[in-house]
N, C-alpha and C positions, 0 to 999 in steps of 0.2 A: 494560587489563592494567597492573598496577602495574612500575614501574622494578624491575629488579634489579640490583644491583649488580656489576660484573666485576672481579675483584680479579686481581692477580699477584703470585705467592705464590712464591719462591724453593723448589726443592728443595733437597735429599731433602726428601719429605714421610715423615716417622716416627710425629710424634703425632698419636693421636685428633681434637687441636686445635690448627691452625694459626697462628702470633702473626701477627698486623698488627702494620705498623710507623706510630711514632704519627701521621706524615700521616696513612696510612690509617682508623686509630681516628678521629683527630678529620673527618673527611670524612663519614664512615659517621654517625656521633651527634649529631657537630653541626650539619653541614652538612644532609643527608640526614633527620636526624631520625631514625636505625631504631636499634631497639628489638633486645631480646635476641631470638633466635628468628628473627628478620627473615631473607628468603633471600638469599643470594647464591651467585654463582659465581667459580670462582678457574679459575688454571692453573700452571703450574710458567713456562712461557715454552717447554718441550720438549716441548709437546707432549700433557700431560695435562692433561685438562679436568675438572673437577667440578662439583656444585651442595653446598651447606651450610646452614649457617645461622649465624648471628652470636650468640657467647659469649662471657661476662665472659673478657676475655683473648684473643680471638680469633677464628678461623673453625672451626667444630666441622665435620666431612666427612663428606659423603654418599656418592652414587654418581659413581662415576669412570670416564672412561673415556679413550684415549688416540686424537688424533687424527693420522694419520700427514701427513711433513713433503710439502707441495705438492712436485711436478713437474712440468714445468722450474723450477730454482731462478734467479731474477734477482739479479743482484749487481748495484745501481748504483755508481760513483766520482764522489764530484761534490769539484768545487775547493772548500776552504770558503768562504762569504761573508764580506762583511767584519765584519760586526757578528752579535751573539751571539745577538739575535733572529731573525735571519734562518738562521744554521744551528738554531738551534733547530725552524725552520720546518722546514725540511730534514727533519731525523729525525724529528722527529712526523707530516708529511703522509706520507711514505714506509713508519715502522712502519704506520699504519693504513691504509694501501694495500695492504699484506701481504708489499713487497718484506723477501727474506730476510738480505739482506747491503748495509750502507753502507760503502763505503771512502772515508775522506779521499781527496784525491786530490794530488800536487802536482803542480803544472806551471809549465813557464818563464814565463808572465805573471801567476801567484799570486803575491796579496797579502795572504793572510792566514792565522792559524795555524788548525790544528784546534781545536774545544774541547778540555774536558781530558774525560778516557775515562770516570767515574766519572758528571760531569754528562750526558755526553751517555746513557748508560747508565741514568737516568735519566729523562730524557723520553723515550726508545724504552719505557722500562717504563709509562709515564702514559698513552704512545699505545697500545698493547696493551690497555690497559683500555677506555680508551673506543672500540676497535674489535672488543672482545669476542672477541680475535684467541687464537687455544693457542700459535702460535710467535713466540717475541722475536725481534724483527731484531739479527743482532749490529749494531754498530760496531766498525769497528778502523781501520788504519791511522795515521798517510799511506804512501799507496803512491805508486811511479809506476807511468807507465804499464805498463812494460816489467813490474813486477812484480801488473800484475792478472790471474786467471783468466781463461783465453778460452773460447771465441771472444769478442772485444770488439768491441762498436760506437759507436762516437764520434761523438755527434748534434755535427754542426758547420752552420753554415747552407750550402744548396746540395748537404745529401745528398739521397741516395736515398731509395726508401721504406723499409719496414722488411722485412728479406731473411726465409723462414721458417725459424723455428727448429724443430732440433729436438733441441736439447739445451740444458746451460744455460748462458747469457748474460749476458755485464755490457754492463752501461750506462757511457760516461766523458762528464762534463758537464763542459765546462773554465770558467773562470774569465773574471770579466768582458773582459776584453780578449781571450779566447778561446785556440784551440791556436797555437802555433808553428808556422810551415812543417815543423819539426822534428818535430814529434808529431805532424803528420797525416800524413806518409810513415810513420811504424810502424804505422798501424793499417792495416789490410784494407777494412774496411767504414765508411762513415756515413752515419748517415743525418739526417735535414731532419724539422723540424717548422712548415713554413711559412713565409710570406713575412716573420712579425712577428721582431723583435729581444727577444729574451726572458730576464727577471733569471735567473740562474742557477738560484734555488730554483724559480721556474718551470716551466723547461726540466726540469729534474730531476723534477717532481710531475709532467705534461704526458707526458714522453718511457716516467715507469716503470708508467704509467698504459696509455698503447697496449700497450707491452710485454708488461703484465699480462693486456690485452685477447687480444694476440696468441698468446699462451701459453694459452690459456682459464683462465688462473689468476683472473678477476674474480668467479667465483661459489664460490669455496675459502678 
């Protein structure tokens, strides 16, 4: 069965024909090789999904349909990494894992900024594609702790397992030197992801990964 392509297509969708943006044109023709007529599929990021096909100028629309938003929603917080590679890793293994929300996070032994919102905004749209996914993960932030949606659990080494949910859940992943005696008294729960010492983006892919598992969110 031939590749088809997944496209993320900002709404409102109005016209008949969709514009790609020129990444997308030059991926599609020259990378790709496809031709006019050639199938693909798109989504808005909210949630609508379609099939098409590819026109001078765009993605011409077929049949659509709207896929509703996963529940339990996961919200992870991860400390940013130091280097741009590495939170880039962040938002792209996470957008294609399906978590719905990334918050910077800041914490007393953080050493590094967040990226800038537009970029990161960006590769959450690139991961969407290649995970064939209908919902964008936002990014926002930096928050702290005190300002993440709860109930929060704070993977720190020496927690617990993971408690059942039955509502929805952030994730806080602190930063290489870890939480402060200070921010582990405000949280209620953590929990542990085994004996190893593990890079931040790691722990973050690893911890929203069970999450997702525990959620039965892995087949959605």
């Amino acid at each position: 069965m031939a590749h088809i392509p997944h496209l993320y297509l900002p709404g409102p969708w109005e016209a008949d024909c969709l514009a790609l943006t020129d990444e997308q044109d030059h991926h599609l023709r020259r990378v790709l090789r496809a031709g006019d007529l050639a199938g693909v599929s798109y989504t808005d990021g909210q949630g609508s999904i379609g099939s098409g096909t590819l026109a001078a100028g765009g993605v011409r629309r077929g049949d659509e349909s709207l896929v509703p938003r996963p529940s339990p929603t996961l919200t992870v917080a991860v400390a940013p990494p130091r280097s741009s590679d590495r939170a880039r890793f962040v938002v792209e293994k996470l957008a294609e894992l399906g978590v719905d929300r990334l918050v910077w996070l800041t914490a007393d032994f953080g050493q590094a900024g967040a990226p800038r919102q537009r970029r990161a905004a960006r590769w959450a749209g690139g991961a969407l594609e290649q995970s064939r996914g209908a919902w964008l993960m936002e990014v926002d932030g930096p928050l702290s702790l005190a300002d993440l949606p709860g109930p929060t659990w704070m993977v720190h080494p020496g927690g617990g397992p993971l408690p059942s949910p039955i509502e929805d859940v952030t994730l806080a992943i602190g930063p290489e030197g870890g939480f402060s005696t200070e921010e582990l008294i405000r949280v209620d729960t953590t929990v542990g992801l085994g004996a190893r010492v593990l890079r931040v983006e790691t722990a973050a892919l690893v911890a929203a990964g069970l999450v997702l598992h525990h959620l039965g969110r892995m087949n959605t």
